[in-house]
Structure formats: structure tokens, C-alpha cells
N, C-alpha and C positions, 0 to 999 in steps of 0.2 A: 308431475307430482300435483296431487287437487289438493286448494287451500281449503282450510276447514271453514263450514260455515260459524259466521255469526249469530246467532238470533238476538233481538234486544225485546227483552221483558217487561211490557210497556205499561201492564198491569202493575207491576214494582215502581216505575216511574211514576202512573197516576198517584201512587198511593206516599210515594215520598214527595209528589206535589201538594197535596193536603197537610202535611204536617209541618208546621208554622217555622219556617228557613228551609224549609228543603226544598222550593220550588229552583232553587238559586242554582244548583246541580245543571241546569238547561243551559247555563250560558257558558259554562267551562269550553273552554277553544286548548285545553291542555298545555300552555306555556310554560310547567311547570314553576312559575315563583313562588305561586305555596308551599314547596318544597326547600326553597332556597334558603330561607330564616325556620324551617323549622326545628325545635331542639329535638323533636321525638324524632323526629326521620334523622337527624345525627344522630342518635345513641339506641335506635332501634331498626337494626337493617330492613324488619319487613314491616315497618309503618313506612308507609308515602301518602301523603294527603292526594298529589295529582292521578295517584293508580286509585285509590277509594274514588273519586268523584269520574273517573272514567268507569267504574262500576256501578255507580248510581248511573252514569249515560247506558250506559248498558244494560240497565236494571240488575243486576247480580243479588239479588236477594238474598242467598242463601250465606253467600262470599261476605258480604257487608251487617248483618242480621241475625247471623247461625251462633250457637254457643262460645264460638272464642273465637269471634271476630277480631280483628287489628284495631278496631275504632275506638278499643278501649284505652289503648295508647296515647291517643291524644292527650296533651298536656293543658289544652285550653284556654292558651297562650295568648290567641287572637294575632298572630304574627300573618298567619295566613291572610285573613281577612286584611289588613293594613297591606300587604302587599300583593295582590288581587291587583291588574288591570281593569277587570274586567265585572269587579262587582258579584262576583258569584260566593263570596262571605265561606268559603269551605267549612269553617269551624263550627255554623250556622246547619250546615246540610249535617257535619259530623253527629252535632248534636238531636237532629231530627233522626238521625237513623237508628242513636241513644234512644229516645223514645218512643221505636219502634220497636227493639229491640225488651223494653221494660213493658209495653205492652204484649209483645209473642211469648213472655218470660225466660227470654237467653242472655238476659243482665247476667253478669258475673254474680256469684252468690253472696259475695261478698260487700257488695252493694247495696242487695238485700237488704242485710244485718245492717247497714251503715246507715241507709235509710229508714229502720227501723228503730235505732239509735237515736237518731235525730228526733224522730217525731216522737220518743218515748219521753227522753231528757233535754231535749232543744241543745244538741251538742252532739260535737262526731265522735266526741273520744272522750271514756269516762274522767271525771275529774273524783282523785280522787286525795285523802290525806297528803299524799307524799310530791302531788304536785301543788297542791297548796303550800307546803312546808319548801318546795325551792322556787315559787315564788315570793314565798317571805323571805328566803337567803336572799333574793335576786331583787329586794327591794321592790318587790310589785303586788298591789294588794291581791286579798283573796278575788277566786272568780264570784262573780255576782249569780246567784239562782236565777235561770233562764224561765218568764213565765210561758208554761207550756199550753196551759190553755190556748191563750193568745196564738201559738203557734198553729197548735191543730185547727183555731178558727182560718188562719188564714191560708193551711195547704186546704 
């Protein structure tokens, strides 16, 4: 029986070495304990942090990057990263391949809108009468007007 070949996609590697935490992917030796504390890999069978960053070793482009990639799973926990031997920051790479993924445009679309939300009302989620009114039941003052300018200077 022939074993299938490998090929590793080194142009994918270069290019999630340039984006600021993704270089970090190089040093995984696969021991899985980013897997061990993660809450997504418990309650999501096909998220595993240590199979994503063996497809970053692999370059998997398509797998890690394509429209409904697993990466969106990440909870962003930073569990990974704390239990890392080995300094490879996984949550770090996760997030770079987010950003690659927001430049290819195979963000969820939903992201889109949420990012488009932010930088409209400086806020992810509308505020509106009715959450004011059970923040006055709940003893907590109104939300204060987020200055938006300020915001769009600083994306």
C-alpha cells in the first residue's frame, strides 16, 4: 500500500510569518497542551488548537483561511498560550490567520456587520431604550455616548 504524499505549502508559511504572531506556528513540536485547557476544543468536537497549528506547519491555506474555517471558534481565552511549553502563543497564530482571513474577505459575515457597528456607534451591540430602562431597574446608570470620532481616529 503507497502512503500519500505530503506536500507543505511554504508560500502559506512565508506569508503567515509576516503577520504580526504568526511567525510563532515554527516552533509547535505538537504536544498537544493547547488542547488540554481549551474550552472550545471541549464543546466543539472539530475545533483543536494543536490540528490548526499543524496546518499552519503544513501551510493548509485553504483548511485554515477558506470561508468557514474552525478558527472562528476560538474563544480567545489565551489558555493556550499560558500553557504552551514551548512559546508558540497558538491564540497569537489563531489570530493572524483572522487577519488573513479579513484581508482574503472569508471573515464570517457576520463580523462584517459587527465591525461595521463598532466603528459606526463605538459599540458591538445597539443600545437602545429598553436596555437603558433594565439598567435603571438594575441600579446601573445610563450608557454614556461613546465619542466616535476619537474612535475612527484611532482605527
Amino acid at each position: 500500500m503507497e502512503k500519500e504524499k505530503i506536500i507543505v505549502n511554504f508560500h502559506f508559511r512565508e506569508k503567515l510569518n509576516k503577520v504580526p504572531g504568526g511567525k510563532h506556528h515554527n516552533y509547535c513540536y505538537q504536544c498537544s497542551a493547547c488542547v488540554a485547557s481549551c474550552p472550545a476544543a471541549r464543546f466543539a468536537k472539530k475545533f483543536n488548537p494543536r490540528v490548526i497549528l499543524l496546518k499552519a506547519l503544513l501551510g493548509m491555506e485553504e483548511d485554515l483561511t477558506g470561508k468557514d474555517s474552525v478558527i472562528w471558534l476560538c474563544t480567545n481565552c489565551y489558555s493556550c498560550y499560558e500553557r504552551c511549553p514551548q512559546d508558540v502563543r497558538p491564540i497569537e497564530v489563531i489570530i493572524a490567520l483572522k487577519n488573513i482571513c479579513v484581508e482574503k474577505g472569508t471573515a464570517p459575515d457576520n463580523l462584517t456587520k459587527l465591525s461595521e457597528n463598532i466603528g459606526k456607534t463605538g459599540v458591538s451591540v445597539a443600545v437602545t431604550s429598553a436596555v437603558n430602562r433594565i439598567r435603571q431597574e438594575l441600579g446601573l446608570p445610563e450608557l454614556k455616548k461613546i465619542p466616535v470620532d476619537e474612535l475612527k481616529e484611532i482605527i
